[in-house]
matplotlib code that plots the C-alpha trace (Angstrom):
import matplotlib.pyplot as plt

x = [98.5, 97.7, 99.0, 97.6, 97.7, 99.7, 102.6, 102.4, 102.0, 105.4, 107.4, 106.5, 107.6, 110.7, 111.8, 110.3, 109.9, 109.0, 108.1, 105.0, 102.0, 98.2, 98.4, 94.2, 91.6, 88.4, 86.1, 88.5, 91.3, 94.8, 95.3, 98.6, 100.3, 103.9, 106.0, 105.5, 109.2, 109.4, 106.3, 108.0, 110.3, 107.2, 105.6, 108.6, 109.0, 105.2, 105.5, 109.7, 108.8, 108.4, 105.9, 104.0, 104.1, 101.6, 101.7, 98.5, 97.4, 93.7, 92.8, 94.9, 93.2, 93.3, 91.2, 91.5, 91.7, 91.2, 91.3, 94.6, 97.0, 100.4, 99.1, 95.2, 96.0, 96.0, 96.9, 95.7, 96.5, 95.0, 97.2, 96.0, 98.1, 96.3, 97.4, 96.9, 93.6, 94.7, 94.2, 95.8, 95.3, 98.3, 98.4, 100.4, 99.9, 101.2, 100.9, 98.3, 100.7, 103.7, 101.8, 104.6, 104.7, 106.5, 104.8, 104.2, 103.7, 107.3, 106.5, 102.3, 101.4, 97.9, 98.6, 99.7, 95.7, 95.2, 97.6, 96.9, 93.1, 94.3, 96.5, 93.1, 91.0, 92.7, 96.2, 98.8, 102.0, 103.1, 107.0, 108.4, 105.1, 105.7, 102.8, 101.2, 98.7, 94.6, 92.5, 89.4, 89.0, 89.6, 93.7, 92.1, 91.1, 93.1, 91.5, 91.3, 87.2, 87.5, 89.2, 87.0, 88.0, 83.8, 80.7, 78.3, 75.9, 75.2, 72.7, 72.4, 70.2, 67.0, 66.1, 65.2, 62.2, 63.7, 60.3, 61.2, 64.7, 62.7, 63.8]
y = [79.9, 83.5, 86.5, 86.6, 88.5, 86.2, 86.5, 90.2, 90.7, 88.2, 90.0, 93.4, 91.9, 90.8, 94.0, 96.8, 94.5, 96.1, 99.7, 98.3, 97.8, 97.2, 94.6, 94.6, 93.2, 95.5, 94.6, 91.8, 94.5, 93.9, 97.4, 98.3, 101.7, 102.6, 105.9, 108.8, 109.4, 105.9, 105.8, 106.3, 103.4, 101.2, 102.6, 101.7, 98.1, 97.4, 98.5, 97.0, 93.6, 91.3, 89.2, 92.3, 94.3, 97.0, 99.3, 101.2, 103.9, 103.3, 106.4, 108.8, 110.8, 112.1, 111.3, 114.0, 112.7, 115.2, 113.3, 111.6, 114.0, 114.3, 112.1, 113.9, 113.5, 110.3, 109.8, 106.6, 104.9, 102.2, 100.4, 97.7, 94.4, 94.3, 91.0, 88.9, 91.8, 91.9, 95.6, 96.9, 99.7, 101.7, 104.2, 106.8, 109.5, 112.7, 115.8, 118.4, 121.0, 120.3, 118.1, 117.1, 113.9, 112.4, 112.6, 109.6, 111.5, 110.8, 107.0, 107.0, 109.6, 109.4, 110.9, 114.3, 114.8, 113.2, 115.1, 118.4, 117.5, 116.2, 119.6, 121.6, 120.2, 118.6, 120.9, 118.2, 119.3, 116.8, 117.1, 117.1, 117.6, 119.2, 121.7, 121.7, 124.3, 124.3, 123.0, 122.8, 125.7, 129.4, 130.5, 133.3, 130.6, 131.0, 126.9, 123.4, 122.7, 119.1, 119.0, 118.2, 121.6, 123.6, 122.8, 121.4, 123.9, 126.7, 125.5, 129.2, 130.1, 130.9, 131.3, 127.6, 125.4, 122.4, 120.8, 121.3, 119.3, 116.5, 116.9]
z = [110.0, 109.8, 111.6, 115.7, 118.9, 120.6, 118.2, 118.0, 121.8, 122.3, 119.4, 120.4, 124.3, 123.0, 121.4, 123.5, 127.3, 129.8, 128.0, 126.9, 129.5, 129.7, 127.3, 126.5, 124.3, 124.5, 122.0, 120.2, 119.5, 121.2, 122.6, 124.7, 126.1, 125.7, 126.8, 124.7, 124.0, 122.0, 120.0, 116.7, 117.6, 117.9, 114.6, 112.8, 114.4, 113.4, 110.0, 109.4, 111.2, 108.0, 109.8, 112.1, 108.8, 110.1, 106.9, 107.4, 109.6, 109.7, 112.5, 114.9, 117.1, 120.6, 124.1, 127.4, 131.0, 132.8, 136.2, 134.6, 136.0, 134.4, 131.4, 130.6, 126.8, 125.1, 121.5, 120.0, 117.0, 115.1, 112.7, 110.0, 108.4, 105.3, 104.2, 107.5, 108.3, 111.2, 113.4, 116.7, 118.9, 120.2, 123.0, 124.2, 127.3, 127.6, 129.8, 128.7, 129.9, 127.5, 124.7, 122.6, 120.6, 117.9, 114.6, 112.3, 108.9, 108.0, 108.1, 107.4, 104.7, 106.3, 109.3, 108.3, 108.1, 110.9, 113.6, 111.9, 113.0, 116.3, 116.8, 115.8, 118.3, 121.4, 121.3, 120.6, 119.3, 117.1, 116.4, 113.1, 111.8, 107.9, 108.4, 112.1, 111.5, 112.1, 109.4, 110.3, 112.9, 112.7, 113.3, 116.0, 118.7, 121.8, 123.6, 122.1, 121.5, 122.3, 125.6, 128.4, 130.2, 129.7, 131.0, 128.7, 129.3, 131.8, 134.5, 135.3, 132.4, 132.8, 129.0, 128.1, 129.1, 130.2, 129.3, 125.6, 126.6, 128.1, 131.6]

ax = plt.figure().add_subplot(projection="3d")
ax.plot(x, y, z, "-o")
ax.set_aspect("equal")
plt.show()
């Protein structure tokens, strides 16, 4: 019998207790949270554990809260067993005031893309990191582009027809 949630849930249980919470399954993925400080702890576990044996890093990427105070930025991974094809989601808060996290490229190749893209656009700093720098925005901007901290648009302005918006 193949690889399953319940198995993963209890050995992650059994090595981590209670640091791990909101065990979930949203849209048949097991999803759970853990503290910030020990998400390389957990990386390592899943890919070690000869029977978890998480060994790719399908997606990293980062979500803002902004009613979440004291944890607005959330960094999310997805992790694939490619011989059981078997996938997990694994989250981890932290303040948008002092982003720091871990960084995973020491143990996933992948996701030295990945956080550099994360760094560009949401503004964590991902520690350890080889080469933290933007990639895909310009080294002059002072604000992250994907935080949730700008209206969408200016309701002030009297330049558009909102006919032509279909409102």
């Amino acid at each position: 019998m193949g690889l399953t949630y319940d198995t993963i849930k209890e050995k992650l249980t059994e090595k981590f207790a209670e640091q791990l919470t909101n065990w979930e399954e949203p849209y048949g993925m097991l999803t759970f949270t853990a503290f910030k400080e020990i998400n390389l702890k957990v990386l390592q576990f899943l890919f070690d554990d000869e029977t978890l044996r998480f060994r790719f890093l399908t997606d990293l990427q980062a979500v803002h809260y902004p009613d979440n105070t004291g944890a607005e930025l959330a960094v999310v991974y997805h992790l694939h067993n490619l011989v059981d094809n078997i996938r997990l989601r694994f989250k981890i808060f932290t303040d948008i005031n002092s982003p720091e996290v871990y960084s995973a490229s020491a143990l996933y190749q992948a996701a030295n893309w990945m956080e550099r893209e994360t760094y560009d656009f949401y503004g964590v700093n991902f520690l350890g990191h080889p080469n933290l720098i933007r990639v895909l925005n310009v080294d002059e901007m002072d604000y992250f582009p994907m935080r949730k901290e700008f209206p969408l648009e200016d309701q002030t302005r009297i330049d558009k027809d909102d006919e032509m918006f279909g409102r």
